[in-house]
C-alpha positions in Angstrom: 7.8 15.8 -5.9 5.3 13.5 -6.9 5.8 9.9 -7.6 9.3 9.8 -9.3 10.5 7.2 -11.3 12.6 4.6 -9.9 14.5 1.5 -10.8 15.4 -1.9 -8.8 17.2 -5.1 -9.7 14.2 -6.4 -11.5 12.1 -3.5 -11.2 10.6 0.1 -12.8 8.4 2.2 -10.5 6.1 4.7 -12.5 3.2 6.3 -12.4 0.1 4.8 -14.1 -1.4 5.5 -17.2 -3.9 5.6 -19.5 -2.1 3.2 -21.4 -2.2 0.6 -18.0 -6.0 0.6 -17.9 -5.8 -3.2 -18.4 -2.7 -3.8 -16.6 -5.1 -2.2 -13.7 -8.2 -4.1 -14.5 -5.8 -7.6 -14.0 -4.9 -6.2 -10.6 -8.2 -5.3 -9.5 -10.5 -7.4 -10.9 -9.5 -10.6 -9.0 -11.3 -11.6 -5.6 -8.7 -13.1 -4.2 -6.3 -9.7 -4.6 -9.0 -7.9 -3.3 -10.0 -9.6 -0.1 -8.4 -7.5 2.2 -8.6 -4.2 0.1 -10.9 -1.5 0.5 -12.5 -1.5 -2.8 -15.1 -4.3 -4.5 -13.3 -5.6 -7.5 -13.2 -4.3 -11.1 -15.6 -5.9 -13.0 -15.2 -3.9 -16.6 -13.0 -1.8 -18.3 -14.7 1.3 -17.2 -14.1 0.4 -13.6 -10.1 0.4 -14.2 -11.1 4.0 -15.8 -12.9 5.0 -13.2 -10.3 3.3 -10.1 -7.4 5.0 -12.7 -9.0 8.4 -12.2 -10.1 8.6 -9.0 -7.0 6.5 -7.1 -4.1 7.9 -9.9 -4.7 10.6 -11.7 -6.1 13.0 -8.7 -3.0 12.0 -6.9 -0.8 12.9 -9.9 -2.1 16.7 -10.0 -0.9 17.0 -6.2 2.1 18.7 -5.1 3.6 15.4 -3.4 2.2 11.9 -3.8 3.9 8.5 -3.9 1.2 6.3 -6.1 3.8 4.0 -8.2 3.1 1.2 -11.1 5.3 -1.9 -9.7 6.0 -3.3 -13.6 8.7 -6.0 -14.4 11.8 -4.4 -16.3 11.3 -7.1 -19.2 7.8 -5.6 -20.4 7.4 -2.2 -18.1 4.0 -3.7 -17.6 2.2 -3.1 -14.3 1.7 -6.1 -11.8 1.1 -4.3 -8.8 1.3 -1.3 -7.4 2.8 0.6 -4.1 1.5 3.9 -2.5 2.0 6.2 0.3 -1.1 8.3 1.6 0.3 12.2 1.8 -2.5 12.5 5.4 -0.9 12.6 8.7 -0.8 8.6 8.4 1.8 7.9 5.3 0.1 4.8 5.3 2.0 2.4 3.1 -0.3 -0.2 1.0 0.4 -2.0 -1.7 -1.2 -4.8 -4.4 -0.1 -7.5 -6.3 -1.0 -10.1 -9.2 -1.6 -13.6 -7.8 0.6 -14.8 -10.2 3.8 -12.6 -9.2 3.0 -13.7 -5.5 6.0 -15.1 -3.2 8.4 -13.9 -5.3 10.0 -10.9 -3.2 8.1 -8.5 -5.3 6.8 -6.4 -2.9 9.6 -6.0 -0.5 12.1 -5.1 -3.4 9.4 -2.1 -4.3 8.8 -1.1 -1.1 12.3 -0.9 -0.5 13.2 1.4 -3.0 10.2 3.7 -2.2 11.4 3.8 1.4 14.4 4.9 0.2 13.0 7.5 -1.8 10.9 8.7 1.1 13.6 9.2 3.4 15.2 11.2 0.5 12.4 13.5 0.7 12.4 14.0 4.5 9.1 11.3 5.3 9.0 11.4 9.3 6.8 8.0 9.3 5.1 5.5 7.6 2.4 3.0 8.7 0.9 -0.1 7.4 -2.5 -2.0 8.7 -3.5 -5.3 8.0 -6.5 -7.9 8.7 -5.5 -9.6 11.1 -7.3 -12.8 8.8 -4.2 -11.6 6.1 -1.2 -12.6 8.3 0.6 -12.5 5.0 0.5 -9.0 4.4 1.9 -8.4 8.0 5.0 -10.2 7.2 5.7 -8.5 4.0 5.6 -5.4 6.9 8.1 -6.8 8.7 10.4 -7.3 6.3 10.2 -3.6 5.2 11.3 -3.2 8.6 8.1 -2.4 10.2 6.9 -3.0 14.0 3.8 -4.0 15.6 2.4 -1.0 17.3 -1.5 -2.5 18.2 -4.5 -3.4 16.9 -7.6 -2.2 16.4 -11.7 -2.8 15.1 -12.9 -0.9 12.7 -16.1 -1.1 10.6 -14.4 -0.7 7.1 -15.9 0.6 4.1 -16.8 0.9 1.7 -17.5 -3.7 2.3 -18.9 -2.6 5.5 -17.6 -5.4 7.6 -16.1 -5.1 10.8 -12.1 -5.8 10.7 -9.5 -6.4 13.4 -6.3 -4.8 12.1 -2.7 -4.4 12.8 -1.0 -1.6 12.6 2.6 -1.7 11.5 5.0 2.0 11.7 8.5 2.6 10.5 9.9 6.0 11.5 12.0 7.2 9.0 13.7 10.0 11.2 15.3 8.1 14.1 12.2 9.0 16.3 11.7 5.2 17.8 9.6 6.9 20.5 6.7 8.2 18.0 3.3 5.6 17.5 0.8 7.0 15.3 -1.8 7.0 17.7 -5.2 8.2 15.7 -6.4 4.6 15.1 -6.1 3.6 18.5 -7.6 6.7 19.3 -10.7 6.1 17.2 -11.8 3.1 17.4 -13.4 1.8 21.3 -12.1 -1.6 20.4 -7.9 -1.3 20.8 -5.7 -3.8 22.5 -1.7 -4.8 22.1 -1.3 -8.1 20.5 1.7 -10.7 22.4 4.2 -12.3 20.1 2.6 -10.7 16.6 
C-alpha cells in the first residue's frame, strides 16, 4: 500500500503532486521550518521540482511508503507534510507552515497515520530530534512516543554536528524492543534523566 488517503476532523492526508509544487516551495523555503531539517531550504521553484521528485515521487513508485500532504479540508492545500521511512527505522518526521504552528496540526496527522500503520502491521516507529528543537520532542510525546537515548551525529547534508533524541513507539505490544542502530553508530550515546 502506498500512502493511502486519509481524512481527520480538520484534515485530508494525500499524496503530493505536481499541482502542490508551490504548496511545497511555502513549506520548504522558510529558514525557520528548516532549522532542524535535513535539507538547505528551497530557494526557487525548481527546487520544490526537484525536492517533489526526489523526496515524493520516487516514494510513490514503491511497493509501500507513507509520504502524505497534511492539507486543511477547507482548501485541500498542503501545509505540511508527515512521512514514515520504509528502512528498518520507520522513522516518523514531519513539517509544518509557521503559520499553522501550535495549533494541534501535527498530532491530529500523525494520529491518523499511526492508525493507518498499525492497520498495515508496522512493528515500530521512531522519531529523533535536536536536542536545540525541544519542541519537536513534545509533539513526540504526545503521539505517544518514549525517550529511548540520545545520540551525536555529524548530520548532512548541513554538516554540523547534532545531539539528538530518539523517540520509539512500538506498534505491536513489544515494550521491550529499542531500535538500537543509532546508539550503535555513533561513539557519542548517553541516556538523558527527566527528558
Amino acid at each position: 500500500m502506498n500512502t493511502p488517503r486519509l481524512e481527520t476532523e480538520r484534515l485530508i492526508l494525500r499524496k503530493f503532486t505536481e499541482d502542490d509544487l508551490e504548496a511545497l516551495y511555502y513549506i520548504h523555503s522558510d529558514e525557520e521550518v528548516n532549522r532542524f531539517l535535513p535539507w538547505f531550504t528551497l530557494r526557487n521553484m525548481e527546487d520544490a521540482r526537484a525536492f517533489y521528485e526526489e523526496r515524493f515521487m520516487s516514494r510513490y513508485r514503491e511497493e509501500r511508503a507513507y509520504n502524505y500532504a497534511v492539507c486543511m479540508k477547507e482548501n485541500d492545500y498542503p501545509v505540511g507534510y508527515v512521512n514514515v521511512s520504509m528502512d528498518d527505522s520507520y522513522d516518523f518526521g514531519y513539517g509544518l507552515r509557521r503559520e499553522f504552528w501550535h495549533r494541534g496540526i501535527i498530532k491530529e496527522a500523525g494520529q491518523a497515520v499511526i492508525e493507518q500503520l498499525l492497520r498495515d502491521g508496522i512493528p515500530y516507529i521512531t522519531a529523533t530530534h535536536d536536542v536545540n528543537n525541544p519542541r519537536s520532542g513534545s509533539v513526540m510525546k504526545r503521539l505517544g512516543m518514549k525517550y529511548r537515548y540520545s545520540y551525536q551525529e555529524q548530520w548532512q547534508p548541513k554538516n554540523i554536528q547534532v545531539i539528538f533524541r530518539m523517540y520509539q513507539l512500538n506498534l505491536d505490544g513489544n515494550e521491550c524492543r529499542i531500535y538500537q542502530k543509532y546508539w550503535d553508530k555513533s561513539e557519542v550515546h548517553f541516556i538523558e534523566r527527566d527528558v
